[in-house]
Each structure stands twice: as structure tokens, then as C-alpha cells.
N, C-alpha and C positions, 0 to 999 in steps of 0.2 A: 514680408518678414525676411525673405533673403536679399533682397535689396540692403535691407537695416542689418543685418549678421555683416553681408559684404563692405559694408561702408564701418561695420566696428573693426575690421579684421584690419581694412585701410590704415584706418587712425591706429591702432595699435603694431601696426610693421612700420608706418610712420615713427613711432615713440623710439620704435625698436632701432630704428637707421641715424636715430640721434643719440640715445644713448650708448649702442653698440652691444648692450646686453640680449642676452638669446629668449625669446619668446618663443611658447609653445602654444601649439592647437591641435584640436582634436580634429582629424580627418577632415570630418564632413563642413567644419568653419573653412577649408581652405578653397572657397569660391565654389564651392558646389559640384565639383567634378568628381569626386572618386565615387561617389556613390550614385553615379549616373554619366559615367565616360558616353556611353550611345549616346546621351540625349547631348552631351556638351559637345562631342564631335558632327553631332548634324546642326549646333545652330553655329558652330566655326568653318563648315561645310562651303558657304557661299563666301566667307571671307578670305578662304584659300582656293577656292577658285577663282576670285575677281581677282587677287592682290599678291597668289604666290604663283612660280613659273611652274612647269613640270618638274617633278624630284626626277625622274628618270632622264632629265639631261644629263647629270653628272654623278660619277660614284665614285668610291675610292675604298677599296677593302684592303685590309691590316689583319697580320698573322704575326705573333712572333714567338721565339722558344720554342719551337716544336723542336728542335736538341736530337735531331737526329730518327725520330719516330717519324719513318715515313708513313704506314696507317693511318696517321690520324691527318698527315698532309695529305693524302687522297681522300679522305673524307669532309676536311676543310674543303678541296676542290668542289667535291662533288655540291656542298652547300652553296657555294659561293656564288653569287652574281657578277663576278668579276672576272674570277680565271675558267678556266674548261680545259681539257683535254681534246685534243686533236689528231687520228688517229696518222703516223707516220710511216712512210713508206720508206725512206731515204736511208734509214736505219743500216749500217753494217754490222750484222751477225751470224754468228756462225751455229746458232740454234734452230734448230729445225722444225717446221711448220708444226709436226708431230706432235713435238716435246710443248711445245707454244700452247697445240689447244686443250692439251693436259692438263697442263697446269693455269692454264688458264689468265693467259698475259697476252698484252699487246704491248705493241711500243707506238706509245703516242707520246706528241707533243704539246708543252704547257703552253696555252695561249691565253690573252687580252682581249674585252670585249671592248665594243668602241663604245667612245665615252669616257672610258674608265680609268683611273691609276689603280697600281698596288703596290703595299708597301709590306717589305718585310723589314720586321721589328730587330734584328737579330738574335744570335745564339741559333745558329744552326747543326750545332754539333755536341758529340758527348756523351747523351743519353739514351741511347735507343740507334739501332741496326742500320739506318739509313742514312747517314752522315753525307756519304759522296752523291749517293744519289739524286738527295733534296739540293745539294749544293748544285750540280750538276744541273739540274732541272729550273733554279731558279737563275742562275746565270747565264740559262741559256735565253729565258721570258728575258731578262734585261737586254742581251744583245739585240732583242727583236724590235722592245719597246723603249729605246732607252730614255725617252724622256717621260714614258709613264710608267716607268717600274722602278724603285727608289726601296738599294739594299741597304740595311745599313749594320755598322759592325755592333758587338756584344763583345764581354769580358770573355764570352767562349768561344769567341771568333777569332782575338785578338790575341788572346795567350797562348796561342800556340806557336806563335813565331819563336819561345822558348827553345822547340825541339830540334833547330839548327845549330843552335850554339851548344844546349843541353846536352846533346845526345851525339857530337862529333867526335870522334876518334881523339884529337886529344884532350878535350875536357872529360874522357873515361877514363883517362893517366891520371888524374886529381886524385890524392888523399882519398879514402872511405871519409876519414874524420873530418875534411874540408868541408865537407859535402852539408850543410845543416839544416836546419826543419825551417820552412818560411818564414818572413821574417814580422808576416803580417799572421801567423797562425799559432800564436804559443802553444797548441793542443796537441800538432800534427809531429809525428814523427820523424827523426831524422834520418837520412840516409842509412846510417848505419845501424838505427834501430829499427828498421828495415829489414834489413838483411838479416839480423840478428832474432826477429821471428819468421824469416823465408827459414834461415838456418835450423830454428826449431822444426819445419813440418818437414822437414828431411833428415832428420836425425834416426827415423828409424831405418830407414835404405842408404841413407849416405854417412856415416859416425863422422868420417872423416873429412869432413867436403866444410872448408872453409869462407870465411866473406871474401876473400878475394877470388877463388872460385865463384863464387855466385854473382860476383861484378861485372855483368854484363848489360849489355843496352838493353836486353828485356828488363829485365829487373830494376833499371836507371828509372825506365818507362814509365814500368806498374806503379813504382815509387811515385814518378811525378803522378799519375795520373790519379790514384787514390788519397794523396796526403797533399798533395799541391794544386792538386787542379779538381777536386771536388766529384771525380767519378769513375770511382772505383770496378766498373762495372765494361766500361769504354774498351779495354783490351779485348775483352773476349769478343763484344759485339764489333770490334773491327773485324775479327775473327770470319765471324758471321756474313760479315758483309760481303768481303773478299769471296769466300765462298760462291756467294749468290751469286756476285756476281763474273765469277768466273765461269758457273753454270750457264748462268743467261747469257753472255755477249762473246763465253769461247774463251776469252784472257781478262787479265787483268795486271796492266792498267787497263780496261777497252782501249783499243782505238780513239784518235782524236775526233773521226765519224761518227761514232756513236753519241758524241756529248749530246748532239738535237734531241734526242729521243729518250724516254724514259718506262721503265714496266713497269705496265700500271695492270692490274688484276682484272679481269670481267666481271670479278666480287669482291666487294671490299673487304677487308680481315681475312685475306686468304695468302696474304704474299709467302707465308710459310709455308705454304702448297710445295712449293717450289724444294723439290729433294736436294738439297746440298750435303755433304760431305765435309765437316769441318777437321776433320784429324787430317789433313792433305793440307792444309795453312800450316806450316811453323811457327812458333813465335817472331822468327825471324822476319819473317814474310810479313808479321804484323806491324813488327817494328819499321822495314822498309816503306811499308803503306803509307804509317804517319809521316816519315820523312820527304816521300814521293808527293800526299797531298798537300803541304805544308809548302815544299821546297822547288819542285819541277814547274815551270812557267807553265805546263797545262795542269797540275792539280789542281781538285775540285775547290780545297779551303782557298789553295795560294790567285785562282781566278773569283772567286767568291770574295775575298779582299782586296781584288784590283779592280771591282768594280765597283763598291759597296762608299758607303758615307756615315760619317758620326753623326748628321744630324739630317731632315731634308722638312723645305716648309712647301706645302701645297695650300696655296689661299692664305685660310685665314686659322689653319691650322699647323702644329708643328711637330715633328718626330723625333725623337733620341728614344735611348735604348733603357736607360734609367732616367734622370729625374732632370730639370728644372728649376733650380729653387737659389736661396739667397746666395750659395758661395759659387754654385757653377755657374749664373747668370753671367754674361758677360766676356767671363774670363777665357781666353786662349794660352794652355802651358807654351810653356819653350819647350822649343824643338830641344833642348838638352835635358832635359827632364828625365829623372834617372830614377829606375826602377827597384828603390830602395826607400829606407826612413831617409826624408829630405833634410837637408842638411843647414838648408833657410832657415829662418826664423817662420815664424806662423802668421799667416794674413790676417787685417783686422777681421774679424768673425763676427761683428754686430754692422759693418758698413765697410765693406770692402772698397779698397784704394784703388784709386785710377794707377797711381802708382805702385809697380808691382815688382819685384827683382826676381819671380820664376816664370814670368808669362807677361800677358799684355789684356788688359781691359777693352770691348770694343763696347758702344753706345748700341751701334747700329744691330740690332736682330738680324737681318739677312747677310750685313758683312761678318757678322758672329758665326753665324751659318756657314758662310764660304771659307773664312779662315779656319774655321775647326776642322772643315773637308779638306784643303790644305795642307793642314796639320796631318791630316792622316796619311795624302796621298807623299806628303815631301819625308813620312817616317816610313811608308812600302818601299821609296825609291832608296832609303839608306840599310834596310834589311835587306832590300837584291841585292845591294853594291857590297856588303861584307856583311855576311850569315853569322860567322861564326867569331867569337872573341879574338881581341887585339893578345899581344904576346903577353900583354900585363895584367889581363883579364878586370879590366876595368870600364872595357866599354865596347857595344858591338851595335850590330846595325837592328833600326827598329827598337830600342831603348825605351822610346819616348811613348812608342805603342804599347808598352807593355806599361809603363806608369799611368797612363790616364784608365786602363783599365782595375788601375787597382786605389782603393780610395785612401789609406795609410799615404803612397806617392804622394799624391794631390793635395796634402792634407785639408781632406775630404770636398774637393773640388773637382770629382768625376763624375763628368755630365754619362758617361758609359754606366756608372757602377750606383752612383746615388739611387735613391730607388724611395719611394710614397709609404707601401706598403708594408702594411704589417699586422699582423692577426687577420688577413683575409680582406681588409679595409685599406682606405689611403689615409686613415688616420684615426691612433688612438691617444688617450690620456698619457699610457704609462711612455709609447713612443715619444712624446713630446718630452717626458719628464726626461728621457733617457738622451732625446736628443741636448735639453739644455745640459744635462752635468756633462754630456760628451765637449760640449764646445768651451766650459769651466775647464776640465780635466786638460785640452786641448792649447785652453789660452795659457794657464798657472803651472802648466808642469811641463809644456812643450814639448807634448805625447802626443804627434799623429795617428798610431795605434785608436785611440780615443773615439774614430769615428770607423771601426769597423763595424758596418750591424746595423747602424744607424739610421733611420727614417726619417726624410725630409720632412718639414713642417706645408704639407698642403695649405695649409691658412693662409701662408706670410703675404699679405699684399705688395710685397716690394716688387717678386721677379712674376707678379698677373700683372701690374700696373705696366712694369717695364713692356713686359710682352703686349698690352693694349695698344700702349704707344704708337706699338708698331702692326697695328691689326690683327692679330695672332690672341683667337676667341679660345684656342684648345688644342690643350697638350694632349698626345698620345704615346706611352710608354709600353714596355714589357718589362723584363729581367727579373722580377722576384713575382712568387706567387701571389695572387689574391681570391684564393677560396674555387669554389666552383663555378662560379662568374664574372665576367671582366669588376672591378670594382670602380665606379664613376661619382665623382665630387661634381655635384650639381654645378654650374656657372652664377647661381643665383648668391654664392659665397664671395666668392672674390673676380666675379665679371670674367674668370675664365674656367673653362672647363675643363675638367683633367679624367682620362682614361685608361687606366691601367687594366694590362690585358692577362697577364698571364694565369693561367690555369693549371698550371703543373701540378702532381701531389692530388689532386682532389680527383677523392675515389669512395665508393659509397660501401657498405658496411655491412651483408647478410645479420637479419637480424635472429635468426635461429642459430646461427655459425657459429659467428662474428669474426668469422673471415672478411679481408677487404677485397671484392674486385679490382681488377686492372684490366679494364677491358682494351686500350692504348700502352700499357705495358707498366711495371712499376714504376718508375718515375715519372710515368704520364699523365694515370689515373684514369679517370671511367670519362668525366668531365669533353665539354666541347668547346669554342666560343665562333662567332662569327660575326665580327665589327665590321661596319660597315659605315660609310660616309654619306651619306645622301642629299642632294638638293637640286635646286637652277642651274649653279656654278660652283667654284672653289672655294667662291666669299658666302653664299650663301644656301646653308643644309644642316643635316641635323644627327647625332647619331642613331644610326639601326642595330640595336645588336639583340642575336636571337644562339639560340643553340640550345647544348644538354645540362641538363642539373648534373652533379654527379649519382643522383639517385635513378636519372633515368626519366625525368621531367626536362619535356621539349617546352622554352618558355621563347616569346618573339617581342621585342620592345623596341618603341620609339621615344626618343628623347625629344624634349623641347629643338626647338630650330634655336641656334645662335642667333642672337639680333635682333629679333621677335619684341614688339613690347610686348610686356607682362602680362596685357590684359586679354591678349590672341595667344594666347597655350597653344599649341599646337600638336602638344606630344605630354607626354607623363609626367607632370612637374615635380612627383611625387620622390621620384628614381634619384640616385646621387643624393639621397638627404639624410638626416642625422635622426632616430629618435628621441625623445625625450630621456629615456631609462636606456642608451648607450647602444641602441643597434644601426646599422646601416642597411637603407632600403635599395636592393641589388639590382634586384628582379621583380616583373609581374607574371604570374602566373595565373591562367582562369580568373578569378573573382577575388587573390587573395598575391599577399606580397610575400618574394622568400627575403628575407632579412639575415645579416649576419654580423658577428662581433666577436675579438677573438681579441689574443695577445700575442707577440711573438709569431711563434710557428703553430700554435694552437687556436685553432676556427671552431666557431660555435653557428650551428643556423637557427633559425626559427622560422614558422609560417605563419600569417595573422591576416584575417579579415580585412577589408578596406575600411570598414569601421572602428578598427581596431588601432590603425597608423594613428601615433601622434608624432608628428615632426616637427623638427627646431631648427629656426631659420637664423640667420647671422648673415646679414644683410649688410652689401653693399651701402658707401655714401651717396652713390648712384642710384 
């Protein structure tokens, strides 16, 4: 009888790879595995030992968005199979053995196991206490490792080059009125409406204290920082940080000695242990920081960008920071690409041209790769050479890094900013819908604005085929949320695999309260992940990703191996798929799948049985 079930299930995925329309089944039709994983991993038991090498030859873990929470990057640590902490001696400080075992710190340094890469996804900055730190820490793991540690930038890594030109002595001579709200945010306030509620919450001790009074580079700062750069929260935890670490290493900057070493806790969520004193920071002092790490050939962001890359491919897998899909495929901006509504015409958007007048088309996947790194390292060498605006303020160094971070520039051709995700998923209906009128709205009214917000089409077979082409089984992304678990597009859709990591926001909910924890801090959420790469080699593994619910559910899953025929499963075929009634299967937990479906910024979960899954497959002509 299951011989007969397995042989109808054939013929009807057959029907379904010629028609192209989506079949559904109930769990237990799909080859007999979910409702007896034991029994099907011990008769695939002798087929992976004859026929597969050891997974523990090769591994490669992936992090990205941690945004400045260091907490939760020492507990990635402590998870990981990849990095570790190594306790360091070499350290210059001026804190005292005392004070050390009080609070409870060492200074150890980030290490590599062998065997291993790691990647960090970028946005290392922004949201959370530990900006210099993390930066510090991972830059240092690259100088050790450099060809197995692979940084790469984010929109929050990138826009800071801003605060050179922004925040100079004489672009704070410019008009209040010059000054106006981005040009990619019609919501966000302008400079001077700005001021103009700083000027309300001083009205009762200052009557007389005007906007040009309050026009100073704090306040230039806070402005950009909350209305232009999405985190309103980043001044004071620079604050914070300075603090710490002026406690711990005696000054700050520290020493150029100290970058090896990093305080790490002898328990984790305790780094607040640590008694700082924040009314002894100025504002000033806050402002100097960003300028310092941003602008000084030893800052933590300005070396964390002279090491870092827009895209890096290991094997048969490939890295950026957003998205993959039909309009970034390919394409490399010009180096003049200017950090503004572009002034081109708009590319074709159903079949992009070889022929391009803002950039260049490459074929090649790995020379796409190199030129794009290129691209970033030949726009750090024009931001050293002149920081701050020409006399016409029309153009300054580093331009070109600030446009691919924003996807209005690109008209919506930023391999940094594009992004899968949305409702918690890498794809839903109404993103779909929203992405087609964006690209109408884009082509008929040539309105770049059009694709702010926007969610790639995971489906498109154009830019998996391209990527096959060229050996590249699976993309791995960050930059926008997806729920409490990495969200993964099974390979079984379009022949590659797509994994999106980030976990930001997801935070679980007392249900007597209905307070929300933040056990990682607000912008962090309670949430964990822990992706992982596993196999023989580069070309041949599978992904591992395990960590926390946001409820406080430890879940550990293996995906299928890339390359695998179909009929040697290897791993959860189940994971990365679609329900029938609109949910996405995440995770497995114990005996039951956690599922989720959302819209927008609104994530929905659910829990169900393995008898319970029914998935819908949309199969490969493959």
C-alpha cells in the first residue's frame, strides 16, 4: 500500500511539473517520512554512510543584524560551532584584577575553529550598547582569518559615511530651512521641524532659547539619527557605551592594543554588571565618538568597512546583505551614482538590458561578486580622499556608497537594501501584489520612490537559473526581519535555496500581562538563531539551523543536503514549504511544526501536528 500511495504521489508531482500548477497533500502522502522520521533516518542510515563524506569536514556559520547588541553576540558565541572565545593576556588595561573579578569580565579573544568560515551578514551598528565593541571584535577574527572570515556591509554600516560631510563645521553654517526631511521618507521630519519640538520641550526653562540656539551638531545628530537613519534610540546607547568602556580599558578611544581583546562576562546577561557612570559623557563627547568611529583610520565602523565586502561566495553558496532577484542580478552601479532620486530614465523592469547608462551588466556570478567588492572598495578610497562636500555641495567622497545602500538611488536595484521578507516569510500574496504595482507605478510615472518597502519575488526563476548556471545552490541573506526564526524557501521551488536570517523584533508576550519581554533588549527581542552550513566541502552540505523561539522554545533542524536526489532525503523536506491555507513551515519542534504567516510587519504563528501539515509544492521543470 505505500509503495501504491508513493508511486500516485510520483505521477501526480509529475502532472504538477508539467502543468506548473500547485498540488497539495496531506502530510503523511509525502513518502512516508513525517510520521516516522526514526524509522526513515535509519533505512537512509547505510546510504549516508556508504555514499556521503563526514559533515564535520566542513562548516561555515552566519550571523547577521545583531545592530549593536552585544548580549546576544556572546550568546551566538557561546552556541556556535564555529567561533569561541579565547581567553587573552596581551590585553592593555588599566582596570584592575579587583574590579575584573567583580564584575565579572575577562578579556578574551574571538577565534575560528578549523575547518571552518564565518560570515557576518552585516548591520553591525545602531541598535543596542555594543556598536564598537562587536565591530572591534569582528575585525579583529578577520585580520586573523582573512580568508575564512567574510564581512560584509549593510544600509547600517554604509550610511554612516553621512556623518563626515553631515555633521562638519561648515555644512552646520547651511540655512535651518536648507536642511529637509529625506528624500526617500515623506513621513520623517525636517530639520527644522526638528528643532521646532526640541524647542517645545524647552519652553518651560528656556522661553527664550531659539532654533538657532539649539543648532548644534547634537541636535544635527539626534535629527539624523531618529528621522534619517531609523534609530532614535543610538545616541544615548553611544552614551552608554563610551561609558563602559571608559570603565573597562581606563579611556576612550582605548588604545590601538586593546582592539585583540574583547570583555566578555563569566555570565552571560550580565555585561550591565559593570557600574558606569553616564552623566560624565557630554553630548559632545557622543558626537566626537561617531565622528571618531566613522572618520579616524583606527575606528571600529571606519576598519569594519575596510575590511568588509558587498557580496562573498563560499562554494556553492552565496552572501549579500538583502536580496538577489531580477533587478540586482547582474547589475554593477557606476562609481557616480549619486545619492539622490536618479535622474536616468528607469531600467527595463520585466528584462533588464545589457545595455545600461547607470552601471554595467556582468554575466559572470563570481566576476559580479568581485566587481561589486570593487565597487565598494574604489567608493572607501573616494570617501578617505575628500570626507566632506565640494564648495558647491554637490558632490563628496563615498556618494556612490551611500546610493546602493538606498533602494529609491538604484531605482530599486540594491543588492544591500532589497530584502525577501515580509510578514515573518520570504513571501507572501499581498507582497507580490504590492511588488507588481510598485514596478507599474515605477515604469508609468517614473517614480523611483515606488519601490521603498518592497519585497523581492522569491519565485522568479530568472536570477535561481542565473545563479545555477553558475553553481550557486543558495542564497543567504539578513536585513529585514523574519519572525522568530531564520525564514527558508525550500530549493525544491526554484532549484535554489534561499535563507533569510534575521530575527530582530521577535519577542514573546506574558500572557497574564501582556507585557512583551525583551530579554536581548527592545529592538532585539527574546528570539535567537544559529545557521549553520554543514557538509564534506563547500559544494557539498546542508543547512543546520537550531536556536530559541521567541517563547522560549529551543528547536534544532536539519535541511535537506543541496544536490541530494530527491529520493535520499536526507534532512526535513518538510521545512522551507508553503501550506495549503497560506502558512510557512519554519521550524520543527518535538513531534509538531511551529508555522507562520503574516503581512507587512504583522507575524502570525501557529503549532500543528505532523499529521496536521499539508504542503504545496510548485515544482521545478527539473
Amino acid at each position: 500500500m505505500k509503495s501504491t500511495l508513493h508511486d500516485i504521489v510520483k505521477l501526480i508531482l509529475s502532472f504538477a511539473c508539467v502543468t506548473g500548477k500547485c498540488c497539495a497533500f496531506h502530510s503523511i502522502v509525502l513518502g512516508h517520512h513525517q510520521n516516522n522520521r526514526t524509522q526513515r533516518h535509519r533505512t537512509l542510515q547505510s546510504l549516508i554512510e556508504n555514499n556521503m563524506p563526514d559533515d564535520n569536514n566542513f562548516r561555515i556559520g552566519y550571523v547577521a543584524d545583531v545592530e549593536g547588541h552585544w548580549d546576544y553576540f556572546l550568546e551566538y558565541v557561546q552556541r556556535s560551532n564555529v567561533l569561541y572565545w579565547e581567553e587573552h593576556e596581551g590585553h592593555n588595561t588599566n582596570i584592575s584584577t579587583t574590579t575584573t573579578n567583580n564584575y565579572g569580565i575577562t578579556f578574551q579573544r574571538l577565534k575560528l575553529r578549523p575547518n571552518t568560515h564565518f560570515v557576518y551578514g552585516g548591520d553591525s551598528v545602531d541598535k543596542g550598547p555594543g556598536d564598537i565593541r562587536l565591530c572591534r571584535a569582528l575585525v579583529d577574527l578577520k585580520k586573523q582569518y582573512p580568508d575564512h572570515v567574510h564581512l560584509l556591509v549593510g544600509n547600517r554600516d554604509l550610511n554612516k559615511i553621512r556623518f563626515s560631510s553631515e555633521l562638519s563645521d561648515d555644512d552646520m553654517k547651511r540655512p535651518i530651512e536648507d536642511i529637509k526631511r529625506p528624500f526617500w521618507d515623506s513621513n520623517a521630519k525636517s530639520y527644522k521641524e526638528h528643532l521646532e519640538e526640541v524647542k517645545q520641550t524647552h519652553a518651560a526653562t528656556k522661553s527664550d532659547c531659539t532654533l538657532d540656539d539649539l543648532n548644534t551638531k547634537t541636535e544635527r545628530l539626534r535629527w539624523m539619527l531618529k528621522h534619517t537613519l531609523g534609530c532614535p534610540d543610538t545616541f544615548e546607547f553611544r552614551r552608554e557605551e563610551i561609558a563602559y568602556l571608559d570603565k573597562i580599558y581606563g579611556s576612550y578611544p582605548p588604545t590601538c592594543e586593546t582592539h585583540e581583546s574583547s570583555p566578555v562576562p563569566t555570565v552571560l546577561h550580565r555585561t550591565n554588571d559593570v557600574d558606569v557612570d553616564t552623566t560624565k559623557v557630554t553630548d559632545e563627547d557622543v558626537v566626537e565618538s561617531f565622528n571618531y568611529e566613522i572618520n579616524h583610520s583606527e575606528g571600529s565602523l571606519r576598519q569594519y568597512l575596510h575590511h568588509a565586502s558587498i557580496a562573498s561566495i563560499i562554494g556553492n553558496t552565496i552572501f549579500v546583505h538583502g536580496a538577489i532577484d531580477r533587478l540586482t542580478m547582474r547589475f554593477v552601479p557606476s562609481k557616480y551614482s549619486k545619492f539622490d532620486l536618479p535622474t536616468s530614465p528607469p531600467p527595463s523592469f520585466a528584462e533588464p538590458s545589457i545595455d545600461i547608462a547607470d552601471g554595467m551588466m556582468i554575466d559572470d556570478v563570481h566576476e559580479w561578486v568581485q566587481s561589486l567588492n570593487e565597487y565598494l572598495h574604489d567608493g572607501l578610497k573616494d570617501f578617505e580622499s575628500r570626507p566632506h562636500w565640494n564648495e558647491e555641495r554637490t558632490s563628496r567622497g563615498g556618494e556612490a556608497l551611500l546610493a546602493i545602500q538606498n533602494r529609491p538611488s538604484m531605482w530599486g536595484r540594491s543588492v544591500v537594501c532589497n530584502s525577501y521578507a515580509d510578514g515573518g516569510v520570504v513571501a507572501t500574496d499581498d507582497a507580490e501584489e504590492q511588488r507588481k504595482q510598485a514596478l507599474r507605478v515605477a515604469e508609468e510615472e517614473l517614480n523611483p520612490l515606488a519601490f521603498e518597502g518592497v519585497a523581492s519575488n522569491v519565485f522568479d526563476q530568472a536570477p535561481a537559473d542565473w545563479l545555477l548556471a553558475h553553481g550557486i545552490k543558495r542564497i543567504v541573506v539578513g536585513h529585514k526581519p523574519t519572525g522568530d526564526c531564520p525564514a527558508v524557501l525550500s530549493s525544491a521551488y526554484t532549484g535554489v535555496e534561499v535563507c533569510s536570517v534575521d530575527t530582530s523584533f521577535a519577542r514573546r508576550r506574558d500572557i497574564s500581562t501582556g507585557e512583551k519581554s525583551n530579554r536581548f533588549g527592545v529592538n532585539r527581542g527574546d528570539a535567537i538563531a544559529l545557521v549553520e552550513i554543514a557538509g564534506s566541502d563547500c559544494n557539498y552540505n546542508r543547512l543546520e539551523i537550531s536556536g530559541t523561539l521567541a517563547d522560549g522554545t529551543e528547536y534544532s533542524n536539519t535541511h535537506p543536503h543541496i544536490g541530494i536526489n530527491e529520493d535520499a532525503i536526507t534532512g526535513d523536506s518538510i521545512l522551507g514549504k508553503k501550506t495549503v491555507d497560506g502558512w510557512w513551515v519554519k521550524a520543527s519542534v518535538s513531534d509538531s511544526y511551529h508555522l507562520c504567516r503574516g503581512k507587512g510587519r504583522t507575524v502570525e504563528y501557529d503549532t500543528r501536528s505532523e499529521e496536521d501539515v499539508f504542503v504545496c509544492h510548485q515544482l521545478l521543470k527539473r
